[in-house]
C-alpha positions in Angstrom: 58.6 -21.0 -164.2 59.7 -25.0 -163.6 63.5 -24.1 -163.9 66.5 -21.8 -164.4 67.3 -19.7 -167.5 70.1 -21.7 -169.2 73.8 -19.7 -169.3 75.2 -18.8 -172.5 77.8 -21.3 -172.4 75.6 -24.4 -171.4 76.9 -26.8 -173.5 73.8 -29.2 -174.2 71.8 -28.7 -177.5 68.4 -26.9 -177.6 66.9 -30.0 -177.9 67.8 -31.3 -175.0 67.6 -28.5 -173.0 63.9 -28.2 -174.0 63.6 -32.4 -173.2 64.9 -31.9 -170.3 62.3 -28.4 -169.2 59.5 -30.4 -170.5 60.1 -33.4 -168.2 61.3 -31.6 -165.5 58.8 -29.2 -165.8 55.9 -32.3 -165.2 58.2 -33.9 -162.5 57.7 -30.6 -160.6 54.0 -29.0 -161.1 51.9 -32.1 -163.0 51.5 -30.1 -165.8 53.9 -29.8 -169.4 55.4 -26.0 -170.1 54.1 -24.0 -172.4 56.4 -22.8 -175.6 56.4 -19.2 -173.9 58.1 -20.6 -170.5 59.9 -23.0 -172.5 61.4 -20.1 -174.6 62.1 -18.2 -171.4 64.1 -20.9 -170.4 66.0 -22.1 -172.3 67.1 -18.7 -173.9 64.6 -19.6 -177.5 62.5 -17.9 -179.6 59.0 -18.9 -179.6 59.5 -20.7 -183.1 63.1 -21.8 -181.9 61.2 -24.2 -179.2 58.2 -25.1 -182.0 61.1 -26.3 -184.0 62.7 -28.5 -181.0 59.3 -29.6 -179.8 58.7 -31.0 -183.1 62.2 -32.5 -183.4 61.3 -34.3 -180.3 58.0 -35.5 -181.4 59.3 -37.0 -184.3 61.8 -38.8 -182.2 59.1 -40.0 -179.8 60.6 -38.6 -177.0 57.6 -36.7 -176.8 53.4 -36.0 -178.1 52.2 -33.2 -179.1 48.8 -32.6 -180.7 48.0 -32.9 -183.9 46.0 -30.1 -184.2 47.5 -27.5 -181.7 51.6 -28.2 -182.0 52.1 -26.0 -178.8 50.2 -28.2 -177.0 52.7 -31.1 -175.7 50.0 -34.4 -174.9 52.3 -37.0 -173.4 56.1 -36.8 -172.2 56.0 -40.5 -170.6 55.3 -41.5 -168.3 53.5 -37.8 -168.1 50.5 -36.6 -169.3 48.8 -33.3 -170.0 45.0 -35.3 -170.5 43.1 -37.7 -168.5 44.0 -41.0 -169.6 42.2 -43.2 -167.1 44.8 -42.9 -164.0 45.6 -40.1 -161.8 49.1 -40.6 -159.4 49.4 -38.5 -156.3 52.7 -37.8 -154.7 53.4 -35.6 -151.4 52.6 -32.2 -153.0 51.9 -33.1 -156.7 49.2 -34.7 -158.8 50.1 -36.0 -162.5 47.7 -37.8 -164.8 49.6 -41.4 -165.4 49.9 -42.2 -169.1 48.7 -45.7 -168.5 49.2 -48.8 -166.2 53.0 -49.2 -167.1 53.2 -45.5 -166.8 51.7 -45.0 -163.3 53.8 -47.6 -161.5 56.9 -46.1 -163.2 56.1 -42.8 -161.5 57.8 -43.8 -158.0 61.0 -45.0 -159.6 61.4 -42.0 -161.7 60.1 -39.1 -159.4 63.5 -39.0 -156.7 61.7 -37.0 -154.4 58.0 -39.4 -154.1 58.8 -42.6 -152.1 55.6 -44.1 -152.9 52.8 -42.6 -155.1 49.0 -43.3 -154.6 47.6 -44.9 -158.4 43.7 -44.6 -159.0 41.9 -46.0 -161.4 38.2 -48.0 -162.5 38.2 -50.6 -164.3 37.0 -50.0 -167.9 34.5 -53.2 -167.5 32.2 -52.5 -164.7 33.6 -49.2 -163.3 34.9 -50.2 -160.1 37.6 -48.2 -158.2 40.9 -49.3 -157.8 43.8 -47.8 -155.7 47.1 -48.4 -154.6 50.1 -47.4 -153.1 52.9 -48.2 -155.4 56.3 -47.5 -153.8 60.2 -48.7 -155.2 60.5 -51.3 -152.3 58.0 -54.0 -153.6 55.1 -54.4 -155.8 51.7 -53.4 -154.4 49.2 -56.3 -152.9 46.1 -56.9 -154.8 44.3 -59.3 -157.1 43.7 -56.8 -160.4 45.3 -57.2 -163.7 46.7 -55.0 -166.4 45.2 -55.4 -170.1 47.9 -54.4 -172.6 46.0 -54.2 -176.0 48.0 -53.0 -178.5 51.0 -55.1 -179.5 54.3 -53.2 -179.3 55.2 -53.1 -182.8 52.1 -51.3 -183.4 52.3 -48.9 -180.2 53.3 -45.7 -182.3 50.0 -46.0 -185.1 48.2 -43.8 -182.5 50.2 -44.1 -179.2 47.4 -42.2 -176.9 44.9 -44.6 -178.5 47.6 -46.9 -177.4 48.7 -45.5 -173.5 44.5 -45.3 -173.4 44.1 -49.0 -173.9 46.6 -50.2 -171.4 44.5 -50.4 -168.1 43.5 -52.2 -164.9 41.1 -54.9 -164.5 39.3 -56.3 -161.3 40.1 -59.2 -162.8 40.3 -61.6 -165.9 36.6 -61.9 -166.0 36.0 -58.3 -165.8 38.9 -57.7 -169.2 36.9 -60.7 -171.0 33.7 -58.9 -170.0 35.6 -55.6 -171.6 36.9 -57.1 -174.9 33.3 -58.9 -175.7 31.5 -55.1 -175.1 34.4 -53.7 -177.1 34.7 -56.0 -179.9 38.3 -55.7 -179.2 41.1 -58.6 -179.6 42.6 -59.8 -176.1 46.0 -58.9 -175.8 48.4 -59.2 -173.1 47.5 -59.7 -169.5 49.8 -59.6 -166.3 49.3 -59.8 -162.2 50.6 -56.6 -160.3 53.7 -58.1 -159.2 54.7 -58.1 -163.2 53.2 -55.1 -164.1 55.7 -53.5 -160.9 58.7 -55.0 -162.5 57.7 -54.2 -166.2 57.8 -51.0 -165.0 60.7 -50.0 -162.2 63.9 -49.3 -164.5 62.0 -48.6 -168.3 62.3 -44.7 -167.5 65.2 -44.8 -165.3 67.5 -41.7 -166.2 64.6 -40.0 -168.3 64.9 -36.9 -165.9 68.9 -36.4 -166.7 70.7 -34.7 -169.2 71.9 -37.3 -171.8 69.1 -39.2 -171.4 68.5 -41.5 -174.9 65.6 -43.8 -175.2 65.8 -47.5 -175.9 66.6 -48.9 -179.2 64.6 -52.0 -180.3 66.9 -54.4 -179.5 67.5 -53.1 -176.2 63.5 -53.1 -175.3 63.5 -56.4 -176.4 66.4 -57.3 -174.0 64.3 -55.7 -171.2 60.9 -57.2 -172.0 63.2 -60.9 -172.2 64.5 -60.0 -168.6 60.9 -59.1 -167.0 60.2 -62.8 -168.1 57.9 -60.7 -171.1 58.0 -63.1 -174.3 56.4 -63.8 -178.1 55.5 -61.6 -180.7 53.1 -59.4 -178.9 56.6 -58.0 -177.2 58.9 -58.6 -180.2 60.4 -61.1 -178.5 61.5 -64.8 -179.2 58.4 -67.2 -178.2 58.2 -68.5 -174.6 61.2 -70.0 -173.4 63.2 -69.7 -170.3 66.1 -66.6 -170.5 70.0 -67.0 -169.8 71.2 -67.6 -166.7 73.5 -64.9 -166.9 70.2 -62.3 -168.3 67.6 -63.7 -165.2 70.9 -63.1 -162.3 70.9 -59.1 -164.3 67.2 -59.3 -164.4 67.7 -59.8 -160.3 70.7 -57.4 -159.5 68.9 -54.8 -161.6 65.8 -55.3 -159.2 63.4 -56.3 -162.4 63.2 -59.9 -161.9 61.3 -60.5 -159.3 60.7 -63.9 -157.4 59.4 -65.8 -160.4 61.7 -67.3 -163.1 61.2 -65.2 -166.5 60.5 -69.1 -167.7 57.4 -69.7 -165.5 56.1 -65.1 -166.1 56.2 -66.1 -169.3 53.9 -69.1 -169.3 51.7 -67.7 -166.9 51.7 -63.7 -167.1 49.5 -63.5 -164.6 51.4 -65.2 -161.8 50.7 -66.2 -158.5 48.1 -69.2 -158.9 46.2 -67.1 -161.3 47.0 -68.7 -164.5 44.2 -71.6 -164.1 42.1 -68.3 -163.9 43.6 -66.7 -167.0 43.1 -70.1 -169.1 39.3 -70.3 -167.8 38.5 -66.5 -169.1 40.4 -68.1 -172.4 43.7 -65.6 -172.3 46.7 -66.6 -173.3 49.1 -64.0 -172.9 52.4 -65.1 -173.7 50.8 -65.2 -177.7 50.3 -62.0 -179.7 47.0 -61.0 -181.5 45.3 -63.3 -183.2 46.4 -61.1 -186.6 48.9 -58.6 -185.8 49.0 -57.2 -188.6 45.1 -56.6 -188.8 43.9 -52.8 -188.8 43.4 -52.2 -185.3 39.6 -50.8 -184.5 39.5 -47.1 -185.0 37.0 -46.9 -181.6 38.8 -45.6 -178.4 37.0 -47.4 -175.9 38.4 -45.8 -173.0 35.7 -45.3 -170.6 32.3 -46.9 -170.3 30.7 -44.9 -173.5 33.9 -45.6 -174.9 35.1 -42.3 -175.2 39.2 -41.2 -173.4 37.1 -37.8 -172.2 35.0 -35.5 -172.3 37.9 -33.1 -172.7 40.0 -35.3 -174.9 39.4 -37.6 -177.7 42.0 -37.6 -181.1 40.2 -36.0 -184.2 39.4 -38.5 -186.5 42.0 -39.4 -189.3 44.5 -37.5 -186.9 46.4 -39.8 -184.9 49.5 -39.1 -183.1 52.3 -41.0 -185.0 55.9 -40.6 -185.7 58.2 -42.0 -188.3 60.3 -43.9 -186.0 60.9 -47.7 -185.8 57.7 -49.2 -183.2 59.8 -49.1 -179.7 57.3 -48.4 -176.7 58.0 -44.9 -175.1 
């Protein structure tokens, strides 16, 4: 069991009270609940906690499979399948749901004051590792490859968590995209990547917990310094005074204007690098609204796993409004 049986009089929902033993139950053990413990505790029948599973699917607080709805894929920034990045705490390992993902797990996980992130990179398989803690973004030179532009996150969202990764460096995604046939997205340094990700999940482990509307994400993404229509933001341009001092008090900010991450988005004299290998992050897709490619290139032979690849015609989509999990 990851949890207590529930009292008669517990005044939250079943939906939340399942939310809450599915996140609580990966926080704990690395691994999501199964509908039997689930049932067990939160005082449900089997089909009781289908029913709220599915409820919570469709509000993307959750994944579940497409083809086995007992089987819950992703609770970000939690996984149940290998998605290129594995996070190890003190006692427990979790597979990260992507880049952003990993480097949330420290904020979000009270008990971890740092986590160790591993990785390759997709272009020439090289491993990667840090240790990401809540007191300052991790040294290194690697960049993170978003691909898929936010408004389009929910089409296939593993397809989408699979395709946001770590690079050596902006030769090595170049090198990546050309292989792929894939359209360059959006690339930050470490340092941004760290912000991006330190307060999106804050209070995802709590009762009352609700997710981001769209126009609060695109506050958030405005704050990190995060800009254009990849984001679903206004184009580059510098934020507020009053949003970059929130941006700072909320510890999101960083030491770079949200004016300068914004032109640069990879930071820290690499943007002479980024112009060379020909990205421009702050723009969206060249055609947003083209058909992304149905291939998953998320390892070498361009396959997520061996143990895990969505079924063809089959992806994991929701009919909610496109706000990133």
């Amino acid at each position: 069991m990851t949890g207590t049986r529930p009292e008669a009089s517990d005044p939250l929902p079943a939906t939340e009270r399942v939310r809450l033993a599915v996140y609580r139950g990966f926080a704990r053990t690395g691994r999501a609940p199964g509908v039997p413990e689930l049932a067990a505790l939160n005082a449900l029948t089997p089909d009781g906690v289908r029913r709220e599973l599915r409820a919570l699917h469709n509000s993307h607080d959750l994944v579940l499979d497409p083809r086995d709805g007992d089987r819950i894929v992703m609770a970000h920034p939690f996984a149940s399948v290998p998605l290129g990045f594995s996070v190890m705490g003190a006692r427990t390992l979790w597979w990260g749901g992507c880049a952003w993902d990993s480097f949330a797990m420290p904020h979000l996980l009270r008990d971890e004051t740092d986590v160790l992130v591993a990785t390759r990179c997709p272009a020439c398989d090289t491993p990667h590792a840090w240790v990401v803690g809540r007191q300052a973004p991790p040294p290194g030179d690697q960049v993170a490859h978003f691909l898929v532009p936010m408004h389009r996150v929910w089409d296939d969202v593993v397809r989408t968590c699979g395709n946001q990764r770590l690079f050596c460096s902006t030769d090595c995604v170049g090198s990546w995209l050309r292989r792929t046939g894939q359209e360059r997205g959006y690339v930050m340094d470490l340092a941004t990547l760290w912000h991006f990700a330190s307060d999106w999940y804050t209070g995802r482990l709590d009762a009352g917990y609700t997710r981001r509307d769209p126009a609060a994400a695109g506050a958030y993404f405005t704050q990190i310094g995060l800009h254009g229509s990849f984001w679903g933001c206004p184009t580059e341009g510098p934020a507020p005074a009053a949003s970059r001092r929130a941006a700072h008090r909320a510890g999101i900010g960083g030491r770079r204007s949200p004016a300068r991450a914004s032109r640069t988005a990879v930071g820290s004299g690499r943007a002479g690098a980024a112009e060379r290998a020909g990205f421009e992050p702050a723009r969206a897709l060249a055609d947003p609204a083209r058909p992304l490619p149905a291939r998953h290139p998320m390892n070498r032979s361009g396959h997520l796993s061996q143990s895990w690849e969505p079924a063809s015609g089959a992806p994991l989509v929701s009919p909610q409004p496109a706000v990133p999990a």
